[in-house]
PAZAPA-4460 file (N, C-alpha, C; in steps of 0.05 Angstrom, whole numbers, plus 32768, in hexadecimal, padded with zeros to 4 digits):
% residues 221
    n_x    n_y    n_z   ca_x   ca_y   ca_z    c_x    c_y    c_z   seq   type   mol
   83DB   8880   8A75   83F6   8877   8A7B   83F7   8867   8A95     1      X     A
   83FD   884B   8A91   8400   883C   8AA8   841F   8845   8AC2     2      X     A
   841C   8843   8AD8   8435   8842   8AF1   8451   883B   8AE5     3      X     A
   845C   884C   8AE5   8477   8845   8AE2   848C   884C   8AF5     4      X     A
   8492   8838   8AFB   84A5   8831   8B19   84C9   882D   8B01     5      X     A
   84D8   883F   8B14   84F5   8837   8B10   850D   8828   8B25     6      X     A
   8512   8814   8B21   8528   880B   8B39   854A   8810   8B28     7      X     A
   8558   8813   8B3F   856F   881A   8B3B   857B   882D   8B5A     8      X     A
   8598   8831   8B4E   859D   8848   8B61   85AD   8860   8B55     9      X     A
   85AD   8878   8B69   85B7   8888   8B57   85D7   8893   8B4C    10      X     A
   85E7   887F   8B59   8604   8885   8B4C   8608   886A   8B3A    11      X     A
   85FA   8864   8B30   85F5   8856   8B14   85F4   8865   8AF8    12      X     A
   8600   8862   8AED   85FE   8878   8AD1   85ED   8871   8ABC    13      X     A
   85E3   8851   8ABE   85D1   884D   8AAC   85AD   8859   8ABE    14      X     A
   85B5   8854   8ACF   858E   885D   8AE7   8596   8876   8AD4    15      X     A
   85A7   888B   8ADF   85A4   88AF   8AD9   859C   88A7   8AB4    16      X     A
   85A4   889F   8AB2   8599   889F   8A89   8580   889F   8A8E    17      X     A
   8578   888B   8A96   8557   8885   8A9E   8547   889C   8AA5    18      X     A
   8558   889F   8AC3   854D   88BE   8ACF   854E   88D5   8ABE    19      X     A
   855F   88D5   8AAB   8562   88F6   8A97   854C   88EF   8A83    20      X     A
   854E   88D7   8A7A   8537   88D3   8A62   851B   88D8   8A6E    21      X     A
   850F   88D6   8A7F   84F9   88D5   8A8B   84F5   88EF   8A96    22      X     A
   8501   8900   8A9C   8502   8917   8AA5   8500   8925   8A84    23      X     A
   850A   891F   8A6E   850B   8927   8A57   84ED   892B   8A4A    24      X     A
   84E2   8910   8A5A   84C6   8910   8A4C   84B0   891E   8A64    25      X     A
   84BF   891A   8A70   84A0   8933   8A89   8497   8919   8A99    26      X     A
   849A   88F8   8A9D   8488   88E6   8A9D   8495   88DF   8ABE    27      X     A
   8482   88E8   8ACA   8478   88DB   8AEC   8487   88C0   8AEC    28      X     A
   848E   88B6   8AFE   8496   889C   8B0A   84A3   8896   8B2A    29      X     A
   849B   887D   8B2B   84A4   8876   8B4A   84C5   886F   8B4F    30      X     A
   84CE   8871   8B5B   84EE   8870   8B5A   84FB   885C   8B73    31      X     A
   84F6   8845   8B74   8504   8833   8B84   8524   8835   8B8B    32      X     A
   852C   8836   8B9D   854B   8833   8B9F   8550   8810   8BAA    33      X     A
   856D   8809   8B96   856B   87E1   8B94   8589   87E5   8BA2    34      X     A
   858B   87E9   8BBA   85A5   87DB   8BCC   85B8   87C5   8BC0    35      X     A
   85C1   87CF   8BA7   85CD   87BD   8B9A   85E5   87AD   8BAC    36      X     A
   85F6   87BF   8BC4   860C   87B4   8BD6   85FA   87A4   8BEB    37      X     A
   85DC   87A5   8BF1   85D2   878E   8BFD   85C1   8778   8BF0    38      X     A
   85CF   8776   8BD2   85BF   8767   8BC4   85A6   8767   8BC5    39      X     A
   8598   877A   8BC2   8578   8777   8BBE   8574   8776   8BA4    40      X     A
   8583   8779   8B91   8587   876E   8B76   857F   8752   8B68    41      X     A
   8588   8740   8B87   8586   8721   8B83   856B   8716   8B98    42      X     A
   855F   872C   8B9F   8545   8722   8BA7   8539   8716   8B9A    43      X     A
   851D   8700   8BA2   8518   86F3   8B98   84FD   870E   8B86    44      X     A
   84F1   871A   8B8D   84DD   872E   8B7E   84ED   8735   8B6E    45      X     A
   8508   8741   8B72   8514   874C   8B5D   851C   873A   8B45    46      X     A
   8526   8726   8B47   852C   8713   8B37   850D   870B   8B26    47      X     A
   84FB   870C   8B35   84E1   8701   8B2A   84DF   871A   8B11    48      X     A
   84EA   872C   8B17   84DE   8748   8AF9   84F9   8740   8AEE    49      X     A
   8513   873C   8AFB   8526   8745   8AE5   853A   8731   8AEA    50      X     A
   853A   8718   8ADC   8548   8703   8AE0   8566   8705   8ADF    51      X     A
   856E   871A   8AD0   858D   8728   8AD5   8593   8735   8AE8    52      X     A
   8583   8743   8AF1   8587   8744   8B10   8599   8766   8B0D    53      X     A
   8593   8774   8AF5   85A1   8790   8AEC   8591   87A1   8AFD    54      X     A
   85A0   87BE   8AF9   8598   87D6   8B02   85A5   87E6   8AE8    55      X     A
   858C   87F4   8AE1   856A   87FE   8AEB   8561   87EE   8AD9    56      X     A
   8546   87E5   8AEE   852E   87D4   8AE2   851D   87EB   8ADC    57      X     A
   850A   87EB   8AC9   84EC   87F7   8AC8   84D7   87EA   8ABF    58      X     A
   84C0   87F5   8AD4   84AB   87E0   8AD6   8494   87F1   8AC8    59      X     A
   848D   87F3   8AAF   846F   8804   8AAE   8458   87F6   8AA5    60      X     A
   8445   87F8   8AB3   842B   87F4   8AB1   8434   87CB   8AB7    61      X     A
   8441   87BA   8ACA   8446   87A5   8ACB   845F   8794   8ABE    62      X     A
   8462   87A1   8AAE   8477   879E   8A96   8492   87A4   8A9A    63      X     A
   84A4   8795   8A9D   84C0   8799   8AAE   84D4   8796   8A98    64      X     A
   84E8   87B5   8A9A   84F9   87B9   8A88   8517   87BC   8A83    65      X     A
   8529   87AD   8A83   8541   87B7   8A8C   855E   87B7   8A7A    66      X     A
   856C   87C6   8A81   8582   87C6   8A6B   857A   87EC   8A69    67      X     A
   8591   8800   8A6B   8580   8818   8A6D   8579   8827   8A4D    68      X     A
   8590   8819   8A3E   8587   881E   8A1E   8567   8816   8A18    69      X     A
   856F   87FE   8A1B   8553   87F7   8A16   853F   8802   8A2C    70      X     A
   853C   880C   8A3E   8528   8819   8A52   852A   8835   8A3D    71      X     A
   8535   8843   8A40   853B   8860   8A2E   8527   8863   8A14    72      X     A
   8534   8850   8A06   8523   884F   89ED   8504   8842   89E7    73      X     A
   8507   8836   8A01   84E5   882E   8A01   84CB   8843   8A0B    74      X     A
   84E0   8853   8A1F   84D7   886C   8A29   84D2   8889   8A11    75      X     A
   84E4   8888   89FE   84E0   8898   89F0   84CA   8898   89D9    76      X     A
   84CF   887B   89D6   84BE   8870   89B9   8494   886A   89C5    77      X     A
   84A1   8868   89E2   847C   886B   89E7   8475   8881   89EB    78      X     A
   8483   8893   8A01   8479   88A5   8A0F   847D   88C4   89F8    79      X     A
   848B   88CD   89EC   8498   88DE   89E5   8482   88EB   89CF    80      X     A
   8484   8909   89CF   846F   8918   89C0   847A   891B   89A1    81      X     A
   8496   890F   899A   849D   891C   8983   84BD   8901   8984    82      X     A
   84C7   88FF   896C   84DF   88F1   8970   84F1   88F8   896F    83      X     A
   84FC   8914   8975   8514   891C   8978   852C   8912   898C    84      X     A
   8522   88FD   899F   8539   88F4   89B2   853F   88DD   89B0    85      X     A
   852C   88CD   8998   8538   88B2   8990   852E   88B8   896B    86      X     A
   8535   88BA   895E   852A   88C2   893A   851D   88B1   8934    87      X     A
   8503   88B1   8925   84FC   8891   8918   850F   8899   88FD    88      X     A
   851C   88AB   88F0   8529   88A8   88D7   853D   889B   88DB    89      X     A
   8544   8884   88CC   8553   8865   88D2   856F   886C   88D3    90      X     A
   857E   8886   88C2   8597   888F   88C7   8595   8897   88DD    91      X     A
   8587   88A8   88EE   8590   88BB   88F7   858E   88A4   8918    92      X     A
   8576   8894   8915   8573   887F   8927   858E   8873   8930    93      X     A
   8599   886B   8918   85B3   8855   8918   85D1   886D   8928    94      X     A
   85CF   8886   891D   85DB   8891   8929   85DD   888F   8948    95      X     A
   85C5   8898   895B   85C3   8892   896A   85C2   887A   8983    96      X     A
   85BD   8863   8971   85C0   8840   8979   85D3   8847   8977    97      X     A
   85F0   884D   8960   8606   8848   8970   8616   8852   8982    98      X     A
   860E   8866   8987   8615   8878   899F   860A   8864   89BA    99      X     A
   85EF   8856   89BA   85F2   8851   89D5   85FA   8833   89CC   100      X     A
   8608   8823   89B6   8614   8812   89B9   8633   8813   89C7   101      X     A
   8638   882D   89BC   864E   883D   89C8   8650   883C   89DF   102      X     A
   863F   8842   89F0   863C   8849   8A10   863F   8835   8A1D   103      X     A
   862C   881D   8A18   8629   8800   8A1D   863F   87F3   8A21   104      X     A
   8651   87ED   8A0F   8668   87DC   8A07   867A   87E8   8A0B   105      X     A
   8684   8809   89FE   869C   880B   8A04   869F   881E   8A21   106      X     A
   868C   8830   8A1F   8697   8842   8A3E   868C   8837   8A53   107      X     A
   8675   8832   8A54   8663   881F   8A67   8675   8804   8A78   108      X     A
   867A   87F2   8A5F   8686   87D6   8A6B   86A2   87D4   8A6D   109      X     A
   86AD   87E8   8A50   86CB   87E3   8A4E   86D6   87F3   8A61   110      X     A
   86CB   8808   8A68   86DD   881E   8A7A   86D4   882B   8A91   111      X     A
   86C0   8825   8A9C   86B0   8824   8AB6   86AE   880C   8AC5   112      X     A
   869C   87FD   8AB7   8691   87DD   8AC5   86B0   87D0   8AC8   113      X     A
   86C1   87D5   8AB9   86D5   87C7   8ABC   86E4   87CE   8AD5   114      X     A
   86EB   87DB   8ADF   86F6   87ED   8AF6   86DD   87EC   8B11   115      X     A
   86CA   87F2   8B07   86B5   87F0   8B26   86AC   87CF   8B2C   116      X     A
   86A8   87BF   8B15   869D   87A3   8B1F   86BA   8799   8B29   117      X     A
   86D0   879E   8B28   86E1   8789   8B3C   86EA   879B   8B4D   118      X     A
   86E8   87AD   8B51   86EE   87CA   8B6F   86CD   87BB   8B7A   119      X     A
   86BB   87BD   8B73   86A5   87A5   8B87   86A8   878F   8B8B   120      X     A
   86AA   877F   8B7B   86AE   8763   8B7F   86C3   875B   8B88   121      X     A
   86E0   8766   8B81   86F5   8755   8B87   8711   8771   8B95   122      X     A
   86FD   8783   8BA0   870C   879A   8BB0   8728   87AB   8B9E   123      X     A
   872C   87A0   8B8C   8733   87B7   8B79   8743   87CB   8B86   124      X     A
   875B   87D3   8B81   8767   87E6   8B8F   8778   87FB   8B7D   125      X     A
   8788   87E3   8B6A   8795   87FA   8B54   8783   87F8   8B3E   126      X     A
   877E   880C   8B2C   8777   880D   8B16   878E   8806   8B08   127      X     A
   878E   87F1   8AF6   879F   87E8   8AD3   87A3   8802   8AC6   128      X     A
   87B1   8805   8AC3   87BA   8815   8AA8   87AC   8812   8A8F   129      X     A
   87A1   87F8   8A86   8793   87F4   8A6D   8770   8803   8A76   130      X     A
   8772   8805   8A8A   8754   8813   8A94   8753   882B   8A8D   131      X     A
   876D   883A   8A93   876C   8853   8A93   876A   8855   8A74   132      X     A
   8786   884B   8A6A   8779   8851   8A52   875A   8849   8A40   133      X     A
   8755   8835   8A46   873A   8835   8A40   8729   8852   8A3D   134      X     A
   8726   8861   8A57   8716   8873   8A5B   8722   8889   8A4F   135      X     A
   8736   8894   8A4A   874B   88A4   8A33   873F   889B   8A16   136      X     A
   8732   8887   8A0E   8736   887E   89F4   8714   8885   89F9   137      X     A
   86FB   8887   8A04   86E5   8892   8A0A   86E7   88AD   8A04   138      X     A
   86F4   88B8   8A18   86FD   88D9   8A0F   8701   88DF   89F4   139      X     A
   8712   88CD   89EA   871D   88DB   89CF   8704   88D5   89B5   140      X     A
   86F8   88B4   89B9   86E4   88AD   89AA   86C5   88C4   89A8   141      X     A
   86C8   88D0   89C2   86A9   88EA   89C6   86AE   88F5   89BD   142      X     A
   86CC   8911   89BE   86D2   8925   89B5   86D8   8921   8993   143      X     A
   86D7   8906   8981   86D9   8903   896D   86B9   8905   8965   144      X     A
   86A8   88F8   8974   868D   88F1   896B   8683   8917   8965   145      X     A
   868B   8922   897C   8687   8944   8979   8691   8953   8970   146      X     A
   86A5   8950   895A   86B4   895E   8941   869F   8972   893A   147      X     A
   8687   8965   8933   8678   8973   891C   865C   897D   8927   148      X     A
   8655   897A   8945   863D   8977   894D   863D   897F   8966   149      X     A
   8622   898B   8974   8621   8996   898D   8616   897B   89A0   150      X     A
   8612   896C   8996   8605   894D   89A6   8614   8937   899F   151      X     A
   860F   8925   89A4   8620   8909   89A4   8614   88F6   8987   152      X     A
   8600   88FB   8989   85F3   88F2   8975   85EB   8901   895D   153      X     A
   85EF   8915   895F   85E5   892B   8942   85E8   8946   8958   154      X     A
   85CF   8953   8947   85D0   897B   894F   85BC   897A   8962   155      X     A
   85B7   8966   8968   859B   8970   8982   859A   8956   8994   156      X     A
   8590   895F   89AC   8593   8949   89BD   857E   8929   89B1   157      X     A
   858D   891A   89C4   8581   8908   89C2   858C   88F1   89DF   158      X     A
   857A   88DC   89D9   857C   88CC   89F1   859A   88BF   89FB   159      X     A
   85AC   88C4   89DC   85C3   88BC   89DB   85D1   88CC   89E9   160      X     A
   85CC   88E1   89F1   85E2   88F9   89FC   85D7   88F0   8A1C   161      X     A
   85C1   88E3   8A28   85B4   88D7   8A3F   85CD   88CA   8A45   162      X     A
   85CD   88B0   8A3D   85DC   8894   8A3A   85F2   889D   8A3E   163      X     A
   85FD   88AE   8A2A   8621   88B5   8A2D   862B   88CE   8A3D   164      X     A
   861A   88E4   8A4B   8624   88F2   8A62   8629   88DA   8A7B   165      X     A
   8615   88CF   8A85   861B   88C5   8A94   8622   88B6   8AA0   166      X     A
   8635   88A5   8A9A   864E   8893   8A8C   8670   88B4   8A8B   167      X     A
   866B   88B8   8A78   8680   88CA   8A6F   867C   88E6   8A8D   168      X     A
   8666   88EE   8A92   866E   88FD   8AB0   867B   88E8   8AC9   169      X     A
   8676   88CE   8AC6   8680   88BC   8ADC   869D   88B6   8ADF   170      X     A
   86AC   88B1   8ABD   86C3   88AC   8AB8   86D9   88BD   8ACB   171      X     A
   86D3   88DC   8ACE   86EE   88E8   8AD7   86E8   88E4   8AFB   172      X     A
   86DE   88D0   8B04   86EB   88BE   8B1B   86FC   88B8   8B23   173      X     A
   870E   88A7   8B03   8720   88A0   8AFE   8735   88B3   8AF6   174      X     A
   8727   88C0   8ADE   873F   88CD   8AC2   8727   88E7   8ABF   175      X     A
   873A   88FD   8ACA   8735   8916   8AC1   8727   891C   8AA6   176      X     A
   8713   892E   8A99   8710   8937   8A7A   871D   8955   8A75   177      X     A
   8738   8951   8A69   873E   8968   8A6F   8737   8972   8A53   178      X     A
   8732   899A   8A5A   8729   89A3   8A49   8730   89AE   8A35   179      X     A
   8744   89BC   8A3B   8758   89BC   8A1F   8765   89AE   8A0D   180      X     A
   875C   8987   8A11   8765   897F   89FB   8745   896E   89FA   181      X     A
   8731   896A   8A06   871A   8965   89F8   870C   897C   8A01   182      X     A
   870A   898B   89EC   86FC   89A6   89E3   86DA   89A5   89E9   183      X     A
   86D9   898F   89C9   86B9   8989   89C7   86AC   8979   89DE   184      X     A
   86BA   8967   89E7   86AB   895E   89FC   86A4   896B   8A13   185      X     A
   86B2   897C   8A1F   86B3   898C   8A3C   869D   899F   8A30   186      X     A
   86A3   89A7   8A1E   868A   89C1   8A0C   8666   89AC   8A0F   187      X     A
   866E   8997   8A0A   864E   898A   8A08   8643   8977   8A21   188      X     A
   8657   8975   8A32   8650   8976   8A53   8648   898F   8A58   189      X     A
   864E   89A8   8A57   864A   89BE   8A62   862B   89C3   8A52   190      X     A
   8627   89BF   8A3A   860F   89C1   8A2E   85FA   89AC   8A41   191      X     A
   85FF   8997   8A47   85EB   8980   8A51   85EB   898A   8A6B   192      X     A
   85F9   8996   8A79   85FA   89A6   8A9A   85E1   89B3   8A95   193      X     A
   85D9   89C4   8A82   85C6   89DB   8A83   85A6   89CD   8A7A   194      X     A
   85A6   89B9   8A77   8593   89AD   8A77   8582   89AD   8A90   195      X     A
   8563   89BB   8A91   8557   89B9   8AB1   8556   89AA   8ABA   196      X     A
   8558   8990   8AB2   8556   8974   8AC9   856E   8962   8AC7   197      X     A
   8586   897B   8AC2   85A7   8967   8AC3   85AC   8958   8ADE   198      X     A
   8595   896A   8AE9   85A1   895C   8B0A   859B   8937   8B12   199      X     A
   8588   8931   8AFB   8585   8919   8AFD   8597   8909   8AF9   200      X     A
   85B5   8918   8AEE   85C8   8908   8AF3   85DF   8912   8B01   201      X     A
   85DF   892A   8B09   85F7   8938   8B18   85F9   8930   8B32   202      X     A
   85DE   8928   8B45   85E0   891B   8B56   85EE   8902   8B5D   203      X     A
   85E3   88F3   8B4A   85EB   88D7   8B42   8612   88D7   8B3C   204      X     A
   8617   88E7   8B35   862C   88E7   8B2D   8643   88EC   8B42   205      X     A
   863E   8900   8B51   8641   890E   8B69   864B   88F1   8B83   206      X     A
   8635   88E0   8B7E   8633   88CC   8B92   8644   88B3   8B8B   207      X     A
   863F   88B8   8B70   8663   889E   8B68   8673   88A6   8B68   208      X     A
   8680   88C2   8B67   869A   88D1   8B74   869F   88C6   8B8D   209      X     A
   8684   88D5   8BA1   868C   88C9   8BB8   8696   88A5   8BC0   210      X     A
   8687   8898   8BB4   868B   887D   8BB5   86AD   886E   8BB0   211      X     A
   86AB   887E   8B98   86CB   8880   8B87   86DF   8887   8B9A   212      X     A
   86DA   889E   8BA9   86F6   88A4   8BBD   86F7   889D   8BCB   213      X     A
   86E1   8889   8BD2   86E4   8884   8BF5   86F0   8866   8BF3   214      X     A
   86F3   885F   8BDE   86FE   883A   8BD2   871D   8841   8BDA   215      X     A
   8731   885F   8BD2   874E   8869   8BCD   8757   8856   8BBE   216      X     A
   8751   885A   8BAA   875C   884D   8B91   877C   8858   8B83   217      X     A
   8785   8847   8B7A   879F   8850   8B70   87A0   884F   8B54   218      X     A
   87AA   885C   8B3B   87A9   885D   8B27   87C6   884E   8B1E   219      X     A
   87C8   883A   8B15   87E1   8832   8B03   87EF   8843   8AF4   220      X     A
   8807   884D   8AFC   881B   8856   8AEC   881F   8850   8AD2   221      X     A
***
């Protein structure tokens, strides 16, 4: 097994996917922190591995990888003793792709990135109302995906339940998960808590709280 170096930081919810998947597999690595608020993102080394200039990059054995889906699943499909956290059986596969297409597009960009990239960029002060709901319509889309199932993706973990805790633990920044009307979801956070290496993202999570309150953001009526 060649060096595998990770850049990112840790109140990122796509790095902690990274960090839970890799902790999933037992597999050593170096852990760079990328000063994204001092642009070391747009360094010129950095730009030389990752011309998008994202967080988290992964570098193994020379080979520079980014996008955390795609980091996740490349990690599983090399390293992994068995395929239970990504399926090679093509249903059960596709199940899972869409779960972290899910993550990607709708909780990821529609109802996170949307709210934190202009609270960075353009100082952001009230949250929209169409935000909020956004992240309400996340809530309700998980606790439907878990009607029938103890994971996000089927009855047993997988890399998809990676991708979408940590994203969906970041959301109640904003918007509370309350428990008595999403049942299944609060039930399968509490299941992913007891996981031995949840801390690879409780920390992380912990630190975009802090980040989050210290902005005093106002929620639109």
């Amino acid at each position: 097994m060649g060096k595998i170096t990770l850049y990112g930081f840790d109140a990122s919810p796509p790095l902690r996917a990274v960090k839970l998947t890799l902790a999933a597999l037992g597999l050593p690595y170096d852990f760079v922190v990328v000063n994204v608020m001092g642009r070391e993102h747009l360094s010129e080394a950095y730009l030389k591995k990752n011309p998008q200039h994202t967080v988290p990059m992964l570098e193994d054995d020379g080979a520079c990888i980014w996008d955390s889906h795609a980091i996740i699943c490349y990690l599983v499909s090399k390293y992994a003793k068995d395929d239970s956290l990504y399926p090679k059986d093509l249903l059960k596969r596709a199940v899972v792709d869409q779960r972290l297409h899910f993550e990607s597009g709708v909780m990821f960009a529609n109802a996170l990135r949307s709210i934190t990239a202009p609270l960075i960029i353009h100082g952001l002060k009230v949250v929209p109302k169409e935000r909020i709901q956004a992240i309400t319509e996340v809530y309700d889309f998980l606790e439907n995906f878990l009607k029938d199932h103890d994971y996000i993706a089927g009855d047993h973990l997988t890399i998809a339940d990676f991708s979408v805790v940590t994203t969906v633990s970041s959301l109640p920044a904003f918007v509370e998960i309350d428990p008595a009307k999403y049942v299944k979801l609060t039930a399968w956070i509490k299941r992913l808590e007891k996981l031995p290496y949840y801390s690879e993202n409780s920390v992380g999570v912990q630190q975009f709280f802090g980040f989050i309150k210290n902005c005093n953001l106002t929620l639109e009526a």
